[in-house]
ROZAVO-508834 format. One record per residue (C-alpha): residue number from 1; chain; x, y, z. Coordinates in nm, 3 decimals. Layout:
N
NODE num cadena      c1      c2      c3
NODE NUM      A       X       Y       Z
...
END
This chain:
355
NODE num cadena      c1      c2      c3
NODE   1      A   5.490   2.934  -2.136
NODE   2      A   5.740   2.711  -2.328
NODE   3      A   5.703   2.396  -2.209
NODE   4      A   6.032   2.116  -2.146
NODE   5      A   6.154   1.953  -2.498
NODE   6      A   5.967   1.556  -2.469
NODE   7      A   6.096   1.242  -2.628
NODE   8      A   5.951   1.341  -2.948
NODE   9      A   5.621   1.205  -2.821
NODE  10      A   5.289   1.396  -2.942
NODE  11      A   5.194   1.641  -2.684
NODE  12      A   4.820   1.637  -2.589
NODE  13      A   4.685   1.974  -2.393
NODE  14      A   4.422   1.824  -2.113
NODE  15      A   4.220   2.100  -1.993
NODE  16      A   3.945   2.020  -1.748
NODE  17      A   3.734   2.286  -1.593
NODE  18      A   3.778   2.404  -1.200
NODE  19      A   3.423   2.385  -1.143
NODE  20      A   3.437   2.130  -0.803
NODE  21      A   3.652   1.817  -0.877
NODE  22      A   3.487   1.610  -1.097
NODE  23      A   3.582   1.703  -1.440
NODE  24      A   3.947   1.724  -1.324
NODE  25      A   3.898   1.344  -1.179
NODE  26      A   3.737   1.238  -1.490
NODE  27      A   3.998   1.312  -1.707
NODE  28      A   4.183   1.130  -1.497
NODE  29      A   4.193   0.765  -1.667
NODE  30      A   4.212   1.016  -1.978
NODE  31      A   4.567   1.090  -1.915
NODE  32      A   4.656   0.779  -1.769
NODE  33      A   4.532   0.611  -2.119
NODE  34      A   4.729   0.882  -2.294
NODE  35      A   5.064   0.803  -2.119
NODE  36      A   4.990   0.403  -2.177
NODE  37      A   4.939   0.483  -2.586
NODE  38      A   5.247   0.675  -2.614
NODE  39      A   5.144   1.016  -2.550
NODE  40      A   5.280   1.317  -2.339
NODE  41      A   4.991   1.462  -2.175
NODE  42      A   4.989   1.831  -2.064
NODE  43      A   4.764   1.911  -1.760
NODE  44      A   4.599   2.291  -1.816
NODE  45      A   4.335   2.395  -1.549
NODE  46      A   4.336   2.613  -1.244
NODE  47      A   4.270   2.623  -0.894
NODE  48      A   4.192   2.299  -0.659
NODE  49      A   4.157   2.103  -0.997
NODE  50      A   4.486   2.169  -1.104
NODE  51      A   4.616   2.126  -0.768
NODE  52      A   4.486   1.790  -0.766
NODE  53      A   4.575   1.708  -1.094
NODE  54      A   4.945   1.803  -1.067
NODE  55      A   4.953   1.567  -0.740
NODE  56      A   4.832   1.277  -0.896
NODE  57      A   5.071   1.326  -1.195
NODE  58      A   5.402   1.545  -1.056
NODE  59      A   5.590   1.430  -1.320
NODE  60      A   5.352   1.624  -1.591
NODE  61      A   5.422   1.926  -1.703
NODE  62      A   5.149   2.228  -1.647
NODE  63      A   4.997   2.520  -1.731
NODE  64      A   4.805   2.735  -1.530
NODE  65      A   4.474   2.880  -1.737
NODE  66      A   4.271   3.200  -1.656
NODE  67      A   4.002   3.105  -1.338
NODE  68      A   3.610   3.113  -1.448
NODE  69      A   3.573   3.257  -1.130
NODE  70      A   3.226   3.156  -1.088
NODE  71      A   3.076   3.095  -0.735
NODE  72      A   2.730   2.949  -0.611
NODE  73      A   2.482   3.153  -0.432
NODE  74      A   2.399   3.108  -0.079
NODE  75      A   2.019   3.023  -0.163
NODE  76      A   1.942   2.731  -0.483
NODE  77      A   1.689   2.966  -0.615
NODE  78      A   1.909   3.237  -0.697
NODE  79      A   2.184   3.037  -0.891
NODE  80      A   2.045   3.111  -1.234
NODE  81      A   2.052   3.475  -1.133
NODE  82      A   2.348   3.483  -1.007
NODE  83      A   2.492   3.272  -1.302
NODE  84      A   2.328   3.577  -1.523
NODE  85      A   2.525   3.806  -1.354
NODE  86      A   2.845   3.647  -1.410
NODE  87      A   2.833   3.597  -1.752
NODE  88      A   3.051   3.906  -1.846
NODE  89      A   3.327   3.747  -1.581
NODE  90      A   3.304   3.411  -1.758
NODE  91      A   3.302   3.576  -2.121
NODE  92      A   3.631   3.768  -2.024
NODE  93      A   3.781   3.414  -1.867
NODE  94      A   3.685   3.211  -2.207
NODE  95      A   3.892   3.486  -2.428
NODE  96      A   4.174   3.480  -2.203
NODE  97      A   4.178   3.127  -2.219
NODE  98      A   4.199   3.125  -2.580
NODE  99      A   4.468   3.429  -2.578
NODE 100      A   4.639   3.141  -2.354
NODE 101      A   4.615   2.815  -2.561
NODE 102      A   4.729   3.063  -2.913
NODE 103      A   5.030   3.121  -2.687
NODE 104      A   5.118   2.777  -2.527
NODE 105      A   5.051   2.657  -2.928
NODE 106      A   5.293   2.954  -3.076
NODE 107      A   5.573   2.839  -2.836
NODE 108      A   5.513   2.484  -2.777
NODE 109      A   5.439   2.189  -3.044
NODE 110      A   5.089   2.035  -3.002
NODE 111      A   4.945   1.738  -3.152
NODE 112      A   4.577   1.829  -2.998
NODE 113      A   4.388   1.907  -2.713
NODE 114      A   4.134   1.745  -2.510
NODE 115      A   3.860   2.006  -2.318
NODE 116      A   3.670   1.888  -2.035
NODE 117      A   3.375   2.172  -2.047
NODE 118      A   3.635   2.456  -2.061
NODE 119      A   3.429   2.674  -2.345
NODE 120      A   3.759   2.838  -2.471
NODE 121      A   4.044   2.583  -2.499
NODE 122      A   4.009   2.490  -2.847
NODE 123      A   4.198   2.588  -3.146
NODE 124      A   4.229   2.510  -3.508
NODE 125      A   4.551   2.453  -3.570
NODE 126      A   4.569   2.119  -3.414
NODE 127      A   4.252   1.840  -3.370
NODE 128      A   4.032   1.980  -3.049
NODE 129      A   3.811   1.791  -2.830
NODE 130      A   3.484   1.888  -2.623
NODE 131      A   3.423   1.631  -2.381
NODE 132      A   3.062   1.709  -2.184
NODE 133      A   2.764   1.459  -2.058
NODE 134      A   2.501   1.847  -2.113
NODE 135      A   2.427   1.780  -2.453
NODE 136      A   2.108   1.946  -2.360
NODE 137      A   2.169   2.167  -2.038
NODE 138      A   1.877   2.203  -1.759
NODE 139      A   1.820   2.553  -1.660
NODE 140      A   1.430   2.549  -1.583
NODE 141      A   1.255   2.701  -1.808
NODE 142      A   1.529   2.863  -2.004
NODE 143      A   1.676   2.518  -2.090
NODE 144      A   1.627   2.547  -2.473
NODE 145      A   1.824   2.824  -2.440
NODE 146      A   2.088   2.682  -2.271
NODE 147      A   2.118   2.425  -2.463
NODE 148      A   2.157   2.620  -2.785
NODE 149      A   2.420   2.825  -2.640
NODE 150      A   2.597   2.498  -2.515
NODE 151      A   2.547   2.366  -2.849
NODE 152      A   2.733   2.661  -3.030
NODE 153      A   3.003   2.652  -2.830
NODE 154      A   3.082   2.205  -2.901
NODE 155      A   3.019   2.316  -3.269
NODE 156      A   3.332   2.512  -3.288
NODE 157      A   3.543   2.157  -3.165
NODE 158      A   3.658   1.877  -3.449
NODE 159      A   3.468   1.609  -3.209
NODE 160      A   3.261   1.556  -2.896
NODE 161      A   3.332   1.279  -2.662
NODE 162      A   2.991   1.177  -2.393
NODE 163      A   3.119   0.982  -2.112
NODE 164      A   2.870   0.785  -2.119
NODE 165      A   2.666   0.456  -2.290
NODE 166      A   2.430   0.512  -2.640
NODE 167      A   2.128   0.368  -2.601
NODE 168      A   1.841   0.322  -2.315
NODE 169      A   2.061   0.192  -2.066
NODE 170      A   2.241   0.463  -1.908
NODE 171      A   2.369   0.713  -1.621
NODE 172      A   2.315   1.036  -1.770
NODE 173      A   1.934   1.012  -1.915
NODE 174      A   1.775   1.346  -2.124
NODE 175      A   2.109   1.537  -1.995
NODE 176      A   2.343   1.317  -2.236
NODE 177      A   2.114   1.194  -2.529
NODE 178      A   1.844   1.327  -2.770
NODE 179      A   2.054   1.604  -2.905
NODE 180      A   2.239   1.588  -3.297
NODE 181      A   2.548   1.740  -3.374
NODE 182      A   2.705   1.883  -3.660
NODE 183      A   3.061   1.757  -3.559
NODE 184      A   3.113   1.398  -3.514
NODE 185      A   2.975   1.253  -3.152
NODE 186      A   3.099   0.957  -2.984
NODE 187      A   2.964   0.769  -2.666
NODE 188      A   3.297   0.667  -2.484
NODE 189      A   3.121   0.509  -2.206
NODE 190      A   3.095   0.593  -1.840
NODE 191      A   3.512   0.695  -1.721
NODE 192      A   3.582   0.651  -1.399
NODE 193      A   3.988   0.682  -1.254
NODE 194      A   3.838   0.357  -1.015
NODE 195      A   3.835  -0.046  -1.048
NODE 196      A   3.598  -0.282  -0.870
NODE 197      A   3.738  -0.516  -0.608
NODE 198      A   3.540  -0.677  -0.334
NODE 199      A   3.673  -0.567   0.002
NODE 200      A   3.623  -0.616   0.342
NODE 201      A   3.345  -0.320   0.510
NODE 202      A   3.525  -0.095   0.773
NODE 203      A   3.372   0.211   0.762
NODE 204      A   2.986   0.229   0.790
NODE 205      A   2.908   0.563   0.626
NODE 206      A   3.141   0.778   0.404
NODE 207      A   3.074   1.131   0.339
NODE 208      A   3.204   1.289   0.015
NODE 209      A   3.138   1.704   0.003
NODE 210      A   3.284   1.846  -0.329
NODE 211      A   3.191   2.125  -0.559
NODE 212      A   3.191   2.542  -0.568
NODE 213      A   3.177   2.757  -0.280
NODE 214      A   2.972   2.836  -0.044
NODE 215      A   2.748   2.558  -0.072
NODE 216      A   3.048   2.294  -0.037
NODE 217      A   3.108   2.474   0.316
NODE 218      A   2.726   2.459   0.380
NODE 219      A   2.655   2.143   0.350
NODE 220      A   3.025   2.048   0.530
NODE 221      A   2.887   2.210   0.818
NODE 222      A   2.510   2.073   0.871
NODE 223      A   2.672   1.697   0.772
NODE 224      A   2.935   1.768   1.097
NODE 225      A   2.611   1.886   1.284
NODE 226      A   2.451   1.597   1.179
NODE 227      A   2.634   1.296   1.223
NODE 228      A   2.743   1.376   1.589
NODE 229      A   2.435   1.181   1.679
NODE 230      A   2.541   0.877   1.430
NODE 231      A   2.619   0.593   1.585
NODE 232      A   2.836   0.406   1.323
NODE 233      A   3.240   0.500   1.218
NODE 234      A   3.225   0.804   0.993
NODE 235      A   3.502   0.844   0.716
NODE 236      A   3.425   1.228   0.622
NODE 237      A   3.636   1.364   0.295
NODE 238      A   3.571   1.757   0.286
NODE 239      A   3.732   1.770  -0.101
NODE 240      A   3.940   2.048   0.016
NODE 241      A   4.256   2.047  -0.188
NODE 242      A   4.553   2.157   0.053
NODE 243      A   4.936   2.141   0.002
NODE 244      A   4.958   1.879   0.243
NODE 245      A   4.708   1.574   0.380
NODE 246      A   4.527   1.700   0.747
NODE 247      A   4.316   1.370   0.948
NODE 248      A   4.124   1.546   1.188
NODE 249      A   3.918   1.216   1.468
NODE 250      A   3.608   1.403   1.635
NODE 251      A   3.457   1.129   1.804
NODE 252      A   3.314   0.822   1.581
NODE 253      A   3.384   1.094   1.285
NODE 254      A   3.760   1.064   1.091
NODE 255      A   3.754   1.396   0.864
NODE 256      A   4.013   1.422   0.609
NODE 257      A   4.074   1.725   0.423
NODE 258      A   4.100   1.570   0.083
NODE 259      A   4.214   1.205  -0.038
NODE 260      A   4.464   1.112  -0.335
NODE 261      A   4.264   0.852  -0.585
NODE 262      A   4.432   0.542  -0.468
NODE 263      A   4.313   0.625  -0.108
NODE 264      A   3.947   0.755  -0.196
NODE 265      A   3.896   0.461  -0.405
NODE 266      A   3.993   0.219  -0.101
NODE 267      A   3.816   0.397   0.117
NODE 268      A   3.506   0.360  -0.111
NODE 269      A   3.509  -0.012  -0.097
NODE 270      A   3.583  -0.079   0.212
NODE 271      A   3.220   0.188   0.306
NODE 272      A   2.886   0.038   0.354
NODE 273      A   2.733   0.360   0.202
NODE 274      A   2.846   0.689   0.057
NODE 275      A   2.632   1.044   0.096
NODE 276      A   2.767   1.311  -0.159
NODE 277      A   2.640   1.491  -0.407
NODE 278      A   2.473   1.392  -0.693
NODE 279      A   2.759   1.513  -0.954
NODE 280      A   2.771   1.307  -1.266
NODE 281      A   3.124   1.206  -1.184
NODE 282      A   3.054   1.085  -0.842
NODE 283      A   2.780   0.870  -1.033
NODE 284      A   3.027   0.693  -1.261
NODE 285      A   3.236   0.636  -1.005
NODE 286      A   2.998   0.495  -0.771
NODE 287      A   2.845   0.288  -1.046
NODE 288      A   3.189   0.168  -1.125
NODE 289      A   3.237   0.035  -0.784
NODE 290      A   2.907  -0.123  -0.753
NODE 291      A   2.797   0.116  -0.417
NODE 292      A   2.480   0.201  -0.240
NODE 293      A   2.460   0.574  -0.179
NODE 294      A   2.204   0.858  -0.063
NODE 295      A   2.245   1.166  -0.293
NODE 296      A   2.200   1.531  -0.151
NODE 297      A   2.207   1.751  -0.515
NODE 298      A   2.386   2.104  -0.462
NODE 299      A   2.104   2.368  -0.452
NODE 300      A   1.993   2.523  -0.769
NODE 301      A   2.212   2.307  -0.986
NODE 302      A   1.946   2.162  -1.234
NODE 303      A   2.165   1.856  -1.321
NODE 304      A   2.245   1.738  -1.021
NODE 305      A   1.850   1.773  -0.918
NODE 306      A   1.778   1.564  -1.222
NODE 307      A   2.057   1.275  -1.216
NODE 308      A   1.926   1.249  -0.829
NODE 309      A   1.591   1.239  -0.899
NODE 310      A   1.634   0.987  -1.219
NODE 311      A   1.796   0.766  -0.969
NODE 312      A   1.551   0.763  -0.725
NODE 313      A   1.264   0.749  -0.982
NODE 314      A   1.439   0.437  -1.100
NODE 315      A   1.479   0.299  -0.745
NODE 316      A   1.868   0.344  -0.754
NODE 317      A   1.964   0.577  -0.529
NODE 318      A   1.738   0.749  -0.264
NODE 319      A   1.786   1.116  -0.213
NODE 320      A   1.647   1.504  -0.059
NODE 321      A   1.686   1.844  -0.060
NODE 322      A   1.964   2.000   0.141
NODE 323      A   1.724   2.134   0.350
NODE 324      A   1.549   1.808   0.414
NODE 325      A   1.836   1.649   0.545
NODE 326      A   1.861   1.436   0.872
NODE 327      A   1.988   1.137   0.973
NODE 328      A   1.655   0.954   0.952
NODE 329      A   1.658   0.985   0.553
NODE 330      A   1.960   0.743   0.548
NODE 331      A   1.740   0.441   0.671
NODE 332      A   1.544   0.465   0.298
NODE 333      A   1.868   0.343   0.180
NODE 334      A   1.781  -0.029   0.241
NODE 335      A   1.473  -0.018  -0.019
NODE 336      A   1.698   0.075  -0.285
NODE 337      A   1.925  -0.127  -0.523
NODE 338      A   2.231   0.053  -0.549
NODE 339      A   2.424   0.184  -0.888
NODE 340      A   2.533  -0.091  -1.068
NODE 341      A   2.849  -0.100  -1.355
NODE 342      A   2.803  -0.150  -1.697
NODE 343      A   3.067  -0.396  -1.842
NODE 344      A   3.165  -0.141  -2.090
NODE 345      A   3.552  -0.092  -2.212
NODE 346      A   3.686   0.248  -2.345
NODE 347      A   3.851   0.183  -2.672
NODE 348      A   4.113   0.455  -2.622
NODE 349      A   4.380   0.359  -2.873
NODE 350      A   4.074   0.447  -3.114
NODE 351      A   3.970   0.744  -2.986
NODE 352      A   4.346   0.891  -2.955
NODE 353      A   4.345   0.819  -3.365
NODE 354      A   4.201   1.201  -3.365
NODE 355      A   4.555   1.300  -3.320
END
């Protein structure tokens, strides 16, 4: 793909993985900061996370990249299997993807490139950068193996960028510290595309389902099941990326197929209490915005099962099992604190100093 001559300003390729919606949203403030330095961003992803990237910045150029194609099982216990399985699929997807950046960089001019968790976009010819909060990854009791295997793969990048704080104080506990490098590592602090305002409360419960297939439909469907008993006004955000906006009113229960950034992060503020998924990016952005929330952790995914226990551990956040579920769970909420912000400002024009 040859991409539209710029103003002469350096390109930057920003590549987040299709794996849900959170690495795409996180790289959100990413681009935003690269447009207010005097970059040209280029957004290269697939599926709902370039879709949602490409509507919150139309006027971007974008390149579609080869699809992981990797899917949940139906049962938590199976994931690692079924992630085993795959791993010829996703081997195939990372060397297409790096047949596809050797392209875009023969025909295009690139001053570097900016990888949220996608294993193959890296080249170099120009400065490349592995963003990831797994600097050890949880698999049970294969984690050291994981984690050297993760490890290899940030080693072949000029830098690594953790979204989050150094130090005792932070979001992302054993996942994001403990672990040396032999490229240069930089805490960047918790990103978030949101800003904390205090607004009035309209909603009494929001419901935020996100992530890969089928469990995103699963739990969709016992949370609908659910909350037709709940007696408060439901805003319910199914983080299904569509062409165009559906609002669907069942009841006490406003469903909404997906929500742009500037809605979502409204909507947020103006609910009592959010139940999602324990994703790291949901847990910036909730901390960012000061919110109470009950955590349900997608089955089988270690991190999520970790970040939601931490934060109950630590009297944060309460959470369960997918299987536990019911309404009665949310009433634990009131003997929690919350997530909290940490007054903590990304020095981007130092970071961008890569390129």
């Amino acid at each position: 793909m040859v991409l539209k001559e710029g103003q002469h300003k350096k390109r930057i390729l920003v590549a987040p993985l299709n794996w849900g919606l959170g690495h795409a949203t996180r790289c959100i403030p990413i681009i935003n900061a690269l447009i207010a330095e005097g970059f040209e961003p280029i957004i290269a992803s697939d599926g709902v996370a370039l879709t949602l990237l490409k509507k919150e910045f139309p006027n971007l150029s974008s390149v579609e990249l080869p699809s992981y194609n990797i899917t949940y099982s139906r049962k938590g216990k199976h994931f690692k299997l079924k992630l085993l399985k795959d791993s010829p699929k996703l081997l195939k997807a990372i060397n297409a993807e790096k047949k596809a950046v050797d392209y875009i960089l023969e025909n295009n001019k690139l001053a570097g490139i900016i990888s949220d968790n996608r294993l193959g976009v890296r080249s170099k010819k120009v400065p490349s950068v592995f963003i990831t909060h797994q600097l050890n990854v949880l698999s049970g009791n294969t984690t050291w193996l994981s984690t050297k295997v993760h490890q290899n793969i940030i080693e072949k990048f000029d830098m690594c960028w953790v979204p989050d704080m150094d130090g005792d104080i932070n979001l992302s506990g054993k996942l994001g510290h403990g672990k040396s490098l032999s490229i240069p590592l930089k805490y960047i602090g918790p990103l978030s595309r949101f800003a904390y305002r205090k607004s009035e409360i309209k909603h009494d419960l929001m419901v935020l389902i996100s992530g890969p297939e089928p469990q995103r439909t699963l739990l969709d469907e016992k949370m609908l099941l659910e909350l037709k008993n709940y007696p408060g006004k439901v805003v319910f955000v199914k983080g299904i990326v569509e062409k165009e906006q559906a609002i669907l009113v069942i009841g006490n229960i406003t469903v909404y197929n997906f929500m742009t950034s500037s809605l979502l992060e409204k909507t947020i503020q103006e609910s009592a209490l959010i139940l999602s998924r324990s994703g790291y990016t949901t847990v910036m952005d909730l901390a960012k915005l000061c919110k109470k929330a009950f955590f349900i952790p997608t089955p089988g995914q270690f991190e999520q099962e970790y970040l939601a226990k931490r934060l109950t551990e630590m009297e944060l956040v309460p959470s369960c099992n997918q299987d536990q579920f019911n309404l009665k769970k949310l009433d634990d909420v009131c003997n929690y604190k919350g997530l909290k912000s940490f007054n903590f400002e990304v020095d981007f024009k130092e970071l961008f100093n890569l390129f």
